[in-house]
Structures are given as C-alpha cells and as structure tokens.
C-alpha positions in Angstrom: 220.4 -93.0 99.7 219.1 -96.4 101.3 220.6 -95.6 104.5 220.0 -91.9 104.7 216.0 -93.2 104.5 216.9 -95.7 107.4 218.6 -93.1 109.3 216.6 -90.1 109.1 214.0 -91.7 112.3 216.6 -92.5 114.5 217.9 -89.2 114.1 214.6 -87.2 114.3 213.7 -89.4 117.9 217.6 -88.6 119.5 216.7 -85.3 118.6 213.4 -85.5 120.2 214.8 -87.6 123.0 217.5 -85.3 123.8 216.2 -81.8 123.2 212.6 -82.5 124.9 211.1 -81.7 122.2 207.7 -83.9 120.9 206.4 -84.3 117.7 202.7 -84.7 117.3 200.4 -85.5 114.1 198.6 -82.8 112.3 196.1 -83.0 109.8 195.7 -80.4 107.5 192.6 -79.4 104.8 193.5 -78.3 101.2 191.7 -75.9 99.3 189.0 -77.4 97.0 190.0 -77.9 93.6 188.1 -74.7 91.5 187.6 -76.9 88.1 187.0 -80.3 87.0 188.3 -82.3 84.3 186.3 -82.7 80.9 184.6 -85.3 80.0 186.8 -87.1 77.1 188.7 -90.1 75.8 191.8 -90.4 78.0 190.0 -88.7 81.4 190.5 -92.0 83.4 194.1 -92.0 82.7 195.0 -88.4 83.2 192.6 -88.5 86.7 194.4 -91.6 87.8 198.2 -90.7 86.7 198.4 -87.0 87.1 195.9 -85.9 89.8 197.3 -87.4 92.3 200.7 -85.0 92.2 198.5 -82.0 90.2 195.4 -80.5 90.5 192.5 -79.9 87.5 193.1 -76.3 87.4 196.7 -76.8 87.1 196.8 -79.3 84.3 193.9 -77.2 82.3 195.8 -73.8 82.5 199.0 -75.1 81.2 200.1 -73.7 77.8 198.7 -75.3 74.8 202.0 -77.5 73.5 202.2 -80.3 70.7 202.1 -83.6 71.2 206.5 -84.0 71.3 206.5 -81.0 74.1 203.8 -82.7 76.1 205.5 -86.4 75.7 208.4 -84.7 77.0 206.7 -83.3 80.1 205.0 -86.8 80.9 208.4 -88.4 80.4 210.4 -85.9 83.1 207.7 -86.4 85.3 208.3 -90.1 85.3 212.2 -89.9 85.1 213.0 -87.1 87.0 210.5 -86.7 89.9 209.5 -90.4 89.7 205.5 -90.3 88.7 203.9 -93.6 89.1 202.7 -93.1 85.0 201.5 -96.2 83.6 203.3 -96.8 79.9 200.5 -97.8 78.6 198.5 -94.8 79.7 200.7 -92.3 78.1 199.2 -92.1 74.8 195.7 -91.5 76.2 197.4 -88.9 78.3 198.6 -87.6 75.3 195.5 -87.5 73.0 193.4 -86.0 76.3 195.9 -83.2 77.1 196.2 -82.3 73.1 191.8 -82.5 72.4 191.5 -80.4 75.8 193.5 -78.2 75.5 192.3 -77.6 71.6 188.4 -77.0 72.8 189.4 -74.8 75.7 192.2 -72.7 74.3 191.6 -72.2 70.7 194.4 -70.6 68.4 194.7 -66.9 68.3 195.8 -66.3 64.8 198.6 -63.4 65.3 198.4 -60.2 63.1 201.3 -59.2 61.2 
C-alpha cells in the first residue's frame, strides 16, 4: 500500500507530462449543514470525533439503536474506515447518541 501512496504522483505528473494535460486547484462550497447538535453531556465529543467525517443532520436522523448497536457502529468506524475516535471519548459518544436520540425520537408503542 506504502508504495502505491508513493507512486500515485509520479504517475498522475507522467500522465500530465505526456498527454498535455494540466491539473489545476479547485475549491468547492458545501451545502450548509440544516440542524445543529443539542446541547448535552457528550456534545464536545461527538462534535469533535464524528463531525468531521458526518454532518448534524446525519448523525440525528439515524435510527434510534441501543447502546451494543451504537458501540458497534463507533467501533467499525474506527476499525474499518479508520476514524480518528479518541478511546476515551467513546463512552460520552455513547451516552450523547443514546439521551439524543431518546428526546428526539420517542418510542412509538406498536398496536397489536
């Protein structure tokens, strides 16, 4: 993997070299994120280890799991796609994601 990194730049300026072809920076402006985080033990932590990859509105519309289901997600995000998640935020994570999602998605209770 170490040299495909190391490779990939001399490849993409042959190519441009060669073909004529130049690369130039671009900037681009995202959307503004539509909702905000609540106020609530474990905010800081969430903010700092999950917004950067995800936005508000896509950590608060997620379906209401328990805690082992949400400890599982935080753990594939740090094993599989290699989030920066501080160990020792992971239980404020936890509590936050479990109280939020309580107060803003409240049990239906399903009729028989």
């Amino acid at each position: 993997m170490r040299v495909v990194a190391f490779m990939l730049p001399l490849l993409l300026t042959a190519c441009a070299l060669s073909s004529g072809v130049a690369f130039r920076s671009t900037s681009v402006t995202l959307p503004q994120d539509p909702m905000t985080l609540p106020q609530g033990p474990g905010m800081d932590e969430v903010a700092t280890n999950c917004l950067a990859c995800h936005s508000s509105a896509m950590i608060l519309t997620q379906p209401r799991l328990t805690r082992k289901e949400w400890e599982s997600e935080v753990a594939k995000m740090a094993k599989v796609y290699k989030a920066p998640i501080d160990a020792d935020a992971v239980p404020y994570i936890m509590d936050y994601l479990l109280t939020t999602s309580e107060r803003i998605k409240p049990r239906v209770k399903t009729v028989p």
